[in-house]
C-alpha positions in Angstrom: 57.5 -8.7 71.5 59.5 -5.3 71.5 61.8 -4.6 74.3 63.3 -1.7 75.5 65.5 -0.2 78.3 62.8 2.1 80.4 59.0 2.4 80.2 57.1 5.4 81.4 53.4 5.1 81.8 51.6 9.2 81.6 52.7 11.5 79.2 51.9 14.2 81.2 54.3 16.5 83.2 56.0 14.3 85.2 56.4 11.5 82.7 57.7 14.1 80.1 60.4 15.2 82.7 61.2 11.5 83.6 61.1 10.6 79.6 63.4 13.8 78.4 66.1 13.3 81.1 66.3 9.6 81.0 67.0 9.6 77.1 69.2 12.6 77.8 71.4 10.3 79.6 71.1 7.7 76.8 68.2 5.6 77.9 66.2 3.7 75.4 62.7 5.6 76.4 59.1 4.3 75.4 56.6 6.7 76.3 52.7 5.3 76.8 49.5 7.1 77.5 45.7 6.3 77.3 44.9 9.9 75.8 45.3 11.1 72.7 47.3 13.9 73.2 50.0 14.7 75.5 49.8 17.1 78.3 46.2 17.3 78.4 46.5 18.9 82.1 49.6 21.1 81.2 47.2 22.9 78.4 44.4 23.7 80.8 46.2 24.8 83.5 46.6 28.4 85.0 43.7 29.1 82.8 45.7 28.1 79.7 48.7 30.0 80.6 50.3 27.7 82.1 51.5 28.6 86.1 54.7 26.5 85.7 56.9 27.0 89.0 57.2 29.0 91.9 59.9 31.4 92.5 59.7 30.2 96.0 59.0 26.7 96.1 60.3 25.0 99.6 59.5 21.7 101.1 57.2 23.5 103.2 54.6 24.2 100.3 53.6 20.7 100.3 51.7 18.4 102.1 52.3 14.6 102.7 52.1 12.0 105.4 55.8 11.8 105.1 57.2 15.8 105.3 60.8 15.0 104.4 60.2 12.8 101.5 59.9 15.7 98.9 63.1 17.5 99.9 65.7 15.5 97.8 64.3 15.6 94.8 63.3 19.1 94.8 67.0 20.2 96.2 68.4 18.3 92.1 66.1 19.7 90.5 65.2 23.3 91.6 62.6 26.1 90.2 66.1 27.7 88.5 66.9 24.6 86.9 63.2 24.8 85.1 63.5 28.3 84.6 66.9 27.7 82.8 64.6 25.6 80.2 61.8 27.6 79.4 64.5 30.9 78.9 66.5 28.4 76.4 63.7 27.7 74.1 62.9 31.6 74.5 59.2 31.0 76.0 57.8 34.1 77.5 56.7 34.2 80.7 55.9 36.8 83.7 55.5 36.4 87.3 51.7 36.7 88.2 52.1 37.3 91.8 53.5 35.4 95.0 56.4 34.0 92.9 53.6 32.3 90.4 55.2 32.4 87.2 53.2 31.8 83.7 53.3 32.0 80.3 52.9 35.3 78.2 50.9 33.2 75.4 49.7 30.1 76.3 50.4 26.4 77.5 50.8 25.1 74.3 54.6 26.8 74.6 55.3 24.3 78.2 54.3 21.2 76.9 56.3 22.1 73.0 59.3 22.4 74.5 59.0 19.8 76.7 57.7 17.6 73.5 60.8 19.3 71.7 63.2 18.2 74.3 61.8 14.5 74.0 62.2 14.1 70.3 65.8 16.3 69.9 67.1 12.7 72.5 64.8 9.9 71.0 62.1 9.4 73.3 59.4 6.9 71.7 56.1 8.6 72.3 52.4 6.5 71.6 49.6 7.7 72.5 46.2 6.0 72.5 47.4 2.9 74.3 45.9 0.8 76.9 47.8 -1.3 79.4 45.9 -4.8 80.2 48.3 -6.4 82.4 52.0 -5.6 84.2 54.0 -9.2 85.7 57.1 -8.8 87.2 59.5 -11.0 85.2 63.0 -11.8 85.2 65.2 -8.5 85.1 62.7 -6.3 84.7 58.8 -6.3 83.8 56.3 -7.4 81.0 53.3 -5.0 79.7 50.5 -6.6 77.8 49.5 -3.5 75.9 47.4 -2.4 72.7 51.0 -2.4 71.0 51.3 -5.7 71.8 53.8 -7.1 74.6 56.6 -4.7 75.9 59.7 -5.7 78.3 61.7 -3.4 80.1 63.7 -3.4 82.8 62.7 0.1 84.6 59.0 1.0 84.5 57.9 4.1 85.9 54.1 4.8 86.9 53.5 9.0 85.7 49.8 9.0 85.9 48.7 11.3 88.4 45.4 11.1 90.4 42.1 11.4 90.1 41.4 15.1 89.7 39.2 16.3 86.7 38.5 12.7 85.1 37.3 14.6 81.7 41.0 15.1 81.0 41.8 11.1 81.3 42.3 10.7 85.0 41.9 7.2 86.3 43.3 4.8 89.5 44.9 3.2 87.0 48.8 4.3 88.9 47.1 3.4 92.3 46.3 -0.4 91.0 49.5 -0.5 90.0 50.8 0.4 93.4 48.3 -2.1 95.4 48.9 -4.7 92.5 53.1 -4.9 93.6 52.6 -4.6 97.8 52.2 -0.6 97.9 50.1 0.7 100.7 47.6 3.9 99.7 47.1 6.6 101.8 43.1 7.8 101.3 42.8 10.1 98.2 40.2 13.2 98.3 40.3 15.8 96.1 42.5 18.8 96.9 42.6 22.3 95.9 38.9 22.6 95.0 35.8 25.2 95.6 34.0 24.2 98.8 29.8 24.2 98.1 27.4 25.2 100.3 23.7 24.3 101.0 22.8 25.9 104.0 20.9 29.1 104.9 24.4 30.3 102.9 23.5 29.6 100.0 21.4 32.1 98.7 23.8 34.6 100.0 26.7 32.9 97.6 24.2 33.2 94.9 23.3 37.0 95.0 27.1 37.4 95.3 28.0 35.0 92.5 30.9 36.5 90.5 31.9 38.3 93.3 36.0 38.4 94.5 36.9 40.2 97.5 40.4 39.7 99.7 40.3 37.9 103.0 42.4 35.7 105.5 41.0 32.3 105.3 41.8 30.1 108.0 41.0 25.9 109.2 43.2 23.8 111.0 46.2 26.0 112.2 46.4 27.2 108.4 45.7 30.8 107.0 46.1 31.9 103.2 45.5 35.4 102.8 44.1 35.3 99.1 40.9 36.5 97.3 37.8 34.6 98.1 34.8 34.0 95.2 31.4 33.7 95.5 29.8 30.9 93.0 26.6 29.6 92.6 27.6 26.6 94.4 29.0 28.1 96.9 32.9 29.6 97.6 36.0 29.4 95.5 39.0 31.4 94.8 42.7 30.9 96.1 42.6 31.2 99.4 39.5 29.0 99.5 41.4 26.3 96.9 44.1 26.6 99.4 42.1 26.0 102.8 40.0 23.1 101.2 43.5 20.5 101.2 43.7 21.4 105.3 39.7 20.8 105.6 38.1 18.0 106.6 34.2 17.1 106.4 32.3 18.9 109.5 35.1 21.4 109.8 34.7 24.9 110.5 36.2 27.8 108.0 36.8 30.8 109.5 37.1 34.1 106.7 38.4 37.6 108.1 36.6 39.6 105.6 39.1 42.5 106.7 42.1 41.4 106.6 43.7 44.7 106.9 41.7 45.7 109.9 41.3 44.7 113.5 37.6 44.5 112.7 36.4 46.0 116.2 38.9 48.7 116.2 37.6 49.5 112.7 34.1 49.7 114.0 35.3 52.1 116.8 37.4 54.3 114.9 34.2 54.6 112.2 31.7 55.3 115.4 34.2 58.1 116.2 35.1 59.8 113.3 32.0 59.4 111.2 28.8 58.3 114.0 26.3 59.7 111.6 27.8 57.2 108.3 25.5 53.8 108.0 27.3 50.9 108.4 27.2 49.8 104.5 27.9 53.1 103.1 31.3 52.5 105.1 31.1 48.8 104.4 30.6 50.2 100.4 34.2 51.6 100.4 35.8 48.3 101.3 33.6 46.2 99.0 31.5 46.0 96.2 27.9 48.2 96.8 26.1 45.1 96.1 28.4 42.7 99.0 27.9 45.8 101.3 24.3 46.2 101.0 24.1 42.4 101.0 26.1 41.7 104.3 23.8 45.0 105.8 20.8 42.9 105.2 21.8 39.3 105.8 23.6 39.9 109.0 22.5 43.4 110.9 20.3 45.9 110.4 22.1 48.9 109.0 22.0 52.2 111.2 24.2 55.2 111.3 27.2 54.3 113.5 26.3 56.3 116.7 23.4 54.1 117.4 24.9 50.7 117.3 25.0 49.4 121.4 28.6 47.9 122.2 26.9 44.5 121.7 25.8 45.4 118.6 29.5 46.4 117.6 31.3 43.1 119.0 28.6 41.4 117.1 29.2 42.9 113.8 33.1 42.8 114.7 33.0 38.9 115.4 30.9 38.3 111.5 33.4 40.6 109.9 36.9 39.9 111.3 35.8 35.9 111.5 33.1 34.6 109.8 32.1 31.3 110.4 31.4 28.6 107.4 30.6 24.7 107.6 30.8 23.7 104.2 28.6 21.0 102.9 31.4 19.4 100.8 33.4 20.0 97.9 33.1 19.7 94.2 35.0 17.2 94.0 37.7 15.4 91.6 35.9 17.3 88.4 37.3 20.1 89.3 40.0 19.7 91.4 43.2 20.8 90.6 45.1 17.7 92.4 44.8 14.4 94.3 45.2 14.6 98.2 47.0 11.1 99.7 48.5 8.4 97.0 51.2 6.1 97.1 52.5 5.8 100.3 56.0 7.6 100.1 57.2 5.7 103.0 57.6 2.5 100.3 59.3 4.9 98.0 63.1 6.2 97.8 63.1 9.7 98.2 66.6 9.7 96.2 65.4 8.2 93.5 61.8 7.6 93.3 62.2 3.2 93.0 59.2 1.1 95.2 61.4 -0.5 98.0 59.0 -3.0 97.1 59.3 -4.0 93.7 62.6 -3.4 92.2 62.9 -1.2 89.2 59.3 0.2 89.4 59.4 4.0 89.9 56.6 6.5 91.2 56.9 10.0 90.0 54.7 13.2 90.0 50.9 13.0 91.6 50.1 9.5 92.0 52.2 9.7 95.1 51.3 11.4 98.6 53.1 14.5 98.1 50.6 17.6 97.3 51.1 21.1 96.5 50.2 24.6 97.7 48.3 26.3 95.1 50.8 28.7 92.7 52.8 26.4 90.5 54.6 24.0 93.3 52.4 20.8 91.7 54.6 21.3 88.1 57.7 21.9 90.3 57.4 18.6 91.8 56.5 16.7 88.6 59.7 18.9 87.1 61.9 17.5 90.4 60.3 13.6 90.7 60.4 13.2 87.2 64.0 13.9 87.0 65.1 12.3 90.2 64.2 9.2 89.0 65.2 9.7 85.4 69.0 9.3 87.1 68.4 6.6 87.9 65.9 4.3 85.7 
């Protein structure tokens, strides 16, 4: 039986943090993960370039039962402080838009620094192993693993959700949780295109490939982001943003003009251009093909002077706030994160440890603390993943 000072189960962003910092600090570090490479999600992400932080991350870009629980760890261990890392081992990077900041090449420069840092302080890294059991023993806890038994006296659960289960995500941090007293808030999958199977459908078809910029809005949230038509149904970031606030059987409402007061818009065409048709102007704010579409799906297109001020309203309601009940999502495969978790209210906010079951840590996504869309996901497996590496 080996034994060591501090086991950390997911080698993935979180547990890399937790494994770096905890070594840093002299901590004997053994690093486990099912997978057969580290970082798995790191690579793919941000379309391999890797959307690391936010310039502006704040406690209020993330959604939990418990608001306050995220706002320690993310005050010690701030966007800066991750920034500071990546311009030490000179990794180019540029900031997208809305403070989303991502690698000039690709991934594979995130997760070989963060690899770098680990070996440069001794963390023990295996990959391709398998937990069978965990038992709380006598100062600490005892693994039955594919390397054979393992004691340690801090162990700390790193691996995530369930989102996009070809990359290696399993319940496996959740039984943990249950296993020692931890309550679980109900997971869905977050951040992911809604699909559609209604009269809709067809339209989202035609338009497949499509991106155009709107105000989405559902439940007292807007994101003003493009919107993209799929075969399925709608995606882009405003709609990956909406779909963490939506709930099954809930309206979306998408102001295709965001710009606009859609019935002023309509008035001031009727006036200064009454003999235009309605998708030749429509034509000039979106693709021919969306125009021409929308002209045929929703009204019949006419030159402006003849539409009645019903007519107008009409067309002013379906631009300025279109309705959509979505059928569903598409689920954990392509989700970008895990709604709900580990119940932070059984957590330490100071230093990630169960107030359940001494020396057993919860870092990153397996707990109920979820991101905006932009890079504020890495930020909190940067921040809970060194919170708790103070303390392991």
């Amino acid at each position: 039986m080996r034994s060591t000072e501090v086991v950390i189960i997911g080698a993935g962003a979180a547990g890399l943090m937790c494994a770096l910092t905890a070594a840093g600090r002299g901590r004997q570090v053994l690093l486990l993960d099912h997978a057969n490479k580290a970082g798995k999600k790191i690579l793919m992400s941000g379309g391999g370039r890797c959307n690391f932080t936010n310039m502006y991350t704040e406690p209020s870009n993330f959604l939990s039962q418990n608001a306050h629980f995220c706002k320690s760890a993310l005050a010690r261990y701030t966007q800066w402080d991750f920034i500071g890392m990546v311009a030490k081992h000179g990794v180019p990077y540029h900031e997208k838009k809305l403070g989303q900041l991502f690698c000039d090449n690709k991934s594979s420069d995130i997760l070989g620094m963060l690899l770098d840092e680990c070996d440069q302080v001794g963390v023990n890294l295996h990959l391709d192993t398998s937990i069978q059991t965990i038992e709380k023993v006598e100062g600490g806890y005892l693994l039955d693993t594919t390397l054979g038994q393992i004691q340690c006296q801090s162990l700390v659960i790193a691996t995530g959700g369930l989102s996009i289960p070809t990359l290696g995500a399993t319940g496996f941090g959740y039984q943990v949780a249950k296993q020692f007293g931890h309550d679980l808030l109900p997971t869905r999958a977050g951040l992911v295109p809604f699909t559609i199977t209604d009269q809709l459908k067809d339209l989202c078809t035609e338009l497949s490939g499509t991106s155009v910029d709107c105000l989405v809005s559902c439940n007292d949230q807007s994101f003003r982001e493009n919107i993209l038509f799929t075969h399925r149904g709608l995606s882009g970031p405003a709609i990956l943003q909406i779909s963490s606030f939506w709930e099954p059987g809930d309206t979306v409402e998408i102001n295709l003009l965001p710009d606009h007061d859609a019935a002023s818009w309509l008035q001031q065409q009727t006036a200064e251009r009454p003999n235009s048709e309605l998708k030749t102007l429509l034509g000039e704010i979106f693709t021919k093909k969306m125009a021409n579409l929308l002209a045929d799906n929703w009204f019949v297109s006419k030159p402006m002077k003849q539409y009645t001020h019903a007519e107008l309203a009409d067309i002013a309601e379906k631009l300025g706030s279109w309705k959509v009940v979505p059928a569903g999502t598409e689920g954990y495969r392509t989700a970008e994160v895990t709604l709900g978790g580990v119940d932070t209210r059984e957590v330490s906010s100071k230093t990630m440890e169960s107030l359940k079951s001494p020396g057993l840590y919860f870092v990153g996504e397996v707990l109920d603390v979820t991101g905006h869309l932009g890079g504020f996901n890495f930020q909190w497996a940067w921040a809970s993943g060194y919170a708790a590496a103070q303390y392991v």
